[in-house]
C-alpha positions as CSV (number, residue, x, y, z in Angstrom):
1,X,-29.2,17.2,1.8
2,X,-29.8,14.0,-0.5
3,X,-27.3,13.7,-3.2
4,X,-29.1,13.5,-6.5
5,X,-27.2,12.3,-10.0
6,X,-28.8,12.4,-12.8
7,X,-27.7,10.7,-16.2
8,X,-28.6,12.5,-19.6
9,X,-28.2,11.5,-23.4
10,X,-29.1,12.6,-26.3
11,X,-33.5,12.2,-25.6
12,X,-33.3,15.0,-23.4
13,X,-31.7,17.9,-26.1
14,X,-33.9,16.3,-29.2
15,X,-37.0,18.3,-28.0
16,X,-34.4,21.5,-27.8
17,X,-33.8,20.2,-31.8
18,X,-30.5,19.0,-31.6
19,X,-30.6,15.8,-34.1
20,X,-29.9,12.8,-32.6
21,X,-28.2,12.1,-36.0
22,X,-26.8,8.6,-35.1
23,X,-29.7,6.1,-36.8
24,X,-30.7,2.4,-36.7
25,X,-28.1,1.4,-39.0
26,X,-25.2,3.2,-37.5
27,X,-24.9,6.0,-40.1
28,X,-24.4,9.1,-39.2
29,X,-26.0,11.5,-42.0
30,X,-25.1,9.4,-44.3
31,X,-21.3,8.5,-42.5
32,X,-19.9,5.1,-41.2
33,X,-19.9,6.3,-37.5
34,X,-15.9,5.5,-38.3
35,X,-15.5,7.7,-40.7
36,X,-16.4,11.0,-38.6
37,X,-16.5,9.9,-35.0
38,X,-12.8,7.7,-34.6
39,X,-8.9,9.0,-34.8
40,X,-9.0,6.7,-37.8
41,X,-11.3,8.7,-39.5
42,X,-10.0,12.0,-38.7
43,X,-6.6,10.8,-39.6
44,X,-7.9,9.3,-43.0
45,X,-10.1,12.5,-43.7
46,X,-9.7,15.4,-41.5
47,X,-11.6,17.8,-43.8
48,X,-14.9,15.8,-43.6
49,X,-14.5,15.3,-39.7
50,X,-14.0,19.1,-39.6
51,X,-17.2,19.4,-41.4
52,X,-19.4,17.3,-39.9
53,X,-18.9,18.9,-36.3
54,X,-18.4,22.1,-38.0
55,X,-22.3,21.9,-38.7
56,X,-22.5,20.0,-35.5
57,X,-22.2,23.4,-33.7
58,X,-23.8,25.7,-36.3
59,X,-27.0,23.7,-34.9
60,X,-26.2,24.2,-31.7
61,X,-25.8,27.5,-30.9
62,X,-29.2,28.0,-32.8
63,X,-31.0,25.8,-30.3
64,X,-32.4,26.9,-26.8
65,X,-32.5,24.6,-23.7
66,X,-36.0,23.1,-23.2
67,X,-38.3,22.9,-20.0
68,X,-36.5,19.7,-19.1
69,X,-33.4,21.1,-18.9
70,X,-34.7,23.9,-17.0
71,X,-36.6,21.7,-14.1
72,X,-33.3,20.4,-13.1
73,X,-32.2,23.7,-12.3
74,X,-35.3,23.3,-10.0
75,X,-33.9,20.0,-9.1
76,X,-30.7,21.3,-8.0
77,X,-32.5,24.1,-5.7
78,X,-33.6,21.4,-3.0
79,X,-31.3,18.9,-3.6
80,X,-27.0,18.2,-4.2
81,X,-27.3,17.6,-7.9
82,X,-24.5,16.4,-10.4
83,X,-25.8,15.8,-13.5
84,X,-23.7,13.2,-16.0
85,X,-24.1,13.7,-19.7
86,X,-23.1,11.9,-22.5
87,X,-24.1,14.3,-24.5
88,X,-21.5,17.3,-25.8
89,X,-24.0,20.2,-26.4
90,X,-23.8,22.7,-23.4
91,X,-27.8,23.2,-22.5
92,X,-27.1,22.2,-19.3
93,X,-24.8,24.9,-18.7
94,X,-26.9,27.1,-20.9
95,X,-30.0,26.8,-18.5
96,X,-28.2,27.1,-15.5
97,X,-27.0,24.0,-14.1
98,X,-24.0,24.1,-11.9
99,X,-22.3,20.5,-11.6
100,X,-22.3,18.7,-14.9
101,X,-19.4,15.9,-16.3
102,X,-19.0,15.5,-20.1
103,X,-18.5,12.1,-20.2
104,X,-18.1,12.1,-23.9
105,X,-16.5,15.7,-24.4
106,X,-18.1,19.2,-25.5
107,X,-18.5,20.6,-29.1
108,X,-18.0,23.9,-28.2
109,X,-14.2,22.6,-26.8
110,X,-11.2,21.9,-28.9
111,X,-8.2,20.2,-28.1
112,X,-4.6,19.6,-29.7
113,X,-4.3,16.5,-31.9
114,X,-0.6,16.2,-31.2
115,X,-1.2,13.5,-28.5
116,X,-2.9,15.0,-25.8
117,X,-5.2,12.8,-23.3
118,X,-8.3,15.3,-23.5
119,X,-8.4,16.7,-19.9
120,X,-10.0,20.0,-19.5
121,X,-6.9,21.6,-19.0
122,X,-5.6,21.1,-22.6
123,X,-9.0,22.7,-24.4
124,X,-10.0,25.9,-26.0
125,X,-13.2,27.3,-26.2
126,X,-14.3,27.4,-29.5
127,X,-17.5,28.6,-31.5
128,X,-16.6,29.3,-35.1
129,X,-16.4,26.5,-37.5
130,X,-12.3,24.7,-37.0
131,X,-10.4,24.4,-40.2
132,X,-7.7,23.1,-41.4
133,X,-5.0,25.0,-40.7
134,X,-6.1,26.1,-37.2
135,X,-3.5,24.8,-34.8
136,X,-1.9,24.7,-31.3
137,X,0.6,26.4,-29.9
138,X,3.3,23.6,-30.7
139,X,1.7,23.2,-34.4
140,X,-0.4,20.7,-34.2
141,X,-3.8,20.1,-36.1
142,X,-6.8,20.8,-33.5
143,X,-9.3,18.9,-33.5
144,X,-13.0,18.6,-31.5
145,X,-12.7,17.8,-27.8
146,X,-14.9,14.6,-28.5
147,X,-14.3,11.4,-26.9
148,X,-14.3,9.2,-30.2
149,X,-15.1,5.3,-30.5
150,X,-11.8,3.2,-29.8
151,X,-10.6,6.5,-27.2
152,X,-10.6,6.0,-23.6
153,X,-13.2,8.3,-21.6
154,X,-11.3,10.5,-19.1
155,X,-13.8,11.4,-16.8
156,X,-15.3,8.2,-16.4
157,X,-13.6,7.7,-13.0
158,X,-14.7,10.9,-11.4
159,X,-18.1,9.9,-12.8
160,X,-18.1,6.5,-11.3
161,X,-17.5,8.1,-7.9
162,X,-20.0,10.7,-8.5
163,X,-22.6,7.7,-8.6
164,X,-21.0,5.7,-5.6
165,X,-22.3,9.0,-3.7
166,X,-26.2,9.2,-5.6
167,X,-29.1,8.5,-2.7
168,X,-31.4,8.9,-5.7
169,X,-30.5,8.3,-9.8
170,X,-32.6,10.0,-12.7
171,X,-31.7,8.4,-16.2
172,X,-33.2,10.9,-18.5
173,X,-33.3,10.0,-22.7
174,X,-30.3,7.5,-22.7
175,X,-30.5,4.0,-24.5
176,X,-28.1,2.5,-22.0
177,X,-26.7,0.7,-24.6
178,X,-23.5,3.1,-24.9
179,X,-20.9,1.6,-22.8
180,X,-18.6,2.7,-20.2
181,X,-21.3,5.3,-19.7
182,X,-24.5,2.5,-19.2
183,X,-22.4,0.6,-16.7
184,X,-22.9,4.0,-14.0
185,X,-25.7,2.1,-12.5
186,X,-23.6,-0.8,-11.4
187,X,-22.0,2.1,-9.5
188,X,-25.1,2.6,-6.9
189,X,-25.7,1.1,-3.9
190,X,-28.2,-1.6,-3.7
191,X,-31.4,0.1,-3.1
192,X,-30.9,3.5,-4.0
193,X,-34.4,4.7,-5.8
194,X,-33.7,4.9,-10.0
195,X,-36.0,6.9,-12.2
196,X,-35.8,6.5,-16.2
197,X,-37.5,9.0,-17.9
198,X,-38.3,7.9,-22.0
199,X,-41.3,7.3,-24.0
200,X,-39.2,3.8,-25.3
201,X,-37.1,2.7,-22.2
202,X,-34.9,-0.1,-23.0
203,X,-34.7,-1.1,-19.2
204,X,-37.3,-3.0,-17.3
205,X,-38.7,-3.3,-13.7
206,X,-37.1,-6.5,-12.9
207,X,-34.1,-5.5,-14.1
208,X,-33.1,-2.9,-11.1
209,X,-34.2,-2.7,-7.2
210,X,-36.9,0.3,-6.8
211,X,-36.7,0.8,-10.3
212,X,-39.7,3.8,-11.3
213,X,-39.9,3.8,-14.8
214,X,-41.8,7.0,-16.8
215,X,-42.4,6.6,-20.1
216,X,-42.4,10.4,-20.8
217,X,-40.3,12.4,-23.1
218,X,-38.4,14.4,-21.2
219,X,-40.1,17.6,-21.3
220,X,-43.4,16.0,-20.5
221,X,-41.9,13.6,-17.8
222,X,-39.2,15.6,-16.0
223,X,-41.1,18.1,-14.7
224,X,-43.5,15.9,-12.7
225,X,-40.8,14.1,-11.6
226,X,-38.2,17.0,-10.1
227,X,-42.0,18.1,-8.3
228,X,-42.8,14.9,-7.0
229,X,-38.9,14.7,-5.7
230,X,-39.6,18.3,-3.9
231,X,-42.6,17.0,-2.4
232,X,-42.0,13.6,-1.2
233,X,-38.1,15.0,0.4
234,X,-39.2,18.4,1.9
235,X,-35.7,20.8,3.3
């Protein structure tokens, strides 16, 4: 069975509603991305921090997974599928996909501030808003389990050998400008097919071997794609 990875950001949960709040000049609603996405920040001024993923989640769990989402369940019925996301919402798991890394943490997660490294066995599920006040057992502040600029990212070596495996890679709403996470498709082997699904892809042909780009949202383009996939590599 051919081993599929597939690499998500935040184009693929926009059409589910989810804000891709972070804009052209690095604001984030108004917010230096420092002020409520670093340890600086937090440590500076928790209560807004708190806040802004505090509504961060309210948004969430009001949002459904969309048809793109929901063909990669498809994708994973023919096919060993691990699918990579940089983003923290959980519509992957919400639509039924079993095999998915958080490279950059999950909102509905907290974690200890008191110096933990962020590994999945240090979190608590958590769907309320987080306050100040709420704490671990040893009394420390928690905070989101969010992989914040300046932090290293945890999983990025179990992703990396995730990709070292991928016969075929499907980049789906990412930029690849965010870095460790763009450098994954260093991680393939020379000729292994690549599909980017965007309407504004930043890479181009020449860029990659059998590079197939689809300048498709994701709900329009992914689809196609997981029924082309089916067809073209029968069980």
């Amino acid at each position: 069975m051919k081993k599929i990875v597939v690499l998500t950001g935040a184009g693929i949960s926009a059409e589910s509603g989810i804000q891709t709040f972070r804009g052209a000049d690095g604001l984030w609603e108004g917010h230096n991305v420092m002020e409520v996405a670093s340890p600086e920040g937090f440590k500076k001024n928790p209560l807004l921090v708190l806040d802004f993923y505090n509504k961060r989640r309210q948004q969430l769990l009001m949002v459904k997974p969309n048809q793109a989402h929901q063909a990669l369940i498809e994708l994973e019925t023919h096919f060993n599928t691990t699918i990579i996301t940089q983003n923290i919402d959980d519509l992957h798991e919400r639509a039924g996909s079993s095999s998915i890394v958080h490279l950059h943490g999950e909102l509905l997660k907290v974690r200890s501030s008191g110096g933990t490294d962020g590994t999945d066995d240090e979190t608590l599920d958590w769907r309320k808003d987080l306050l100040l006040g709420d704490t671990c057992p040893n009394g420390y502040q928690l905070r989101p389990h969010i992989v914040w600029f300046g932090e290293q990212v945890p999983l990025f070596d179990k992703a990396i050998e995730i990709t070292e495996q991928a016969d075929i890679l499907i980049i789906i709403g990412t930029s690849m400008q965010v870095y460790p996470a763009a450098s994954l498709v260093n991680f393939i082997s020379q000729n292994t097919p690549i599909y980017v699904v965007d309407p504004k892809p930043s890479v181009r042909k020449n860029d990659f071997n059998n590079l197939t780009i689809i300048e498709k949202t994701a709900v329009n383009g992914v689809p196609d794609l997981v029924s082309k996939l089916i067809a073209n590599f029968p069980r």
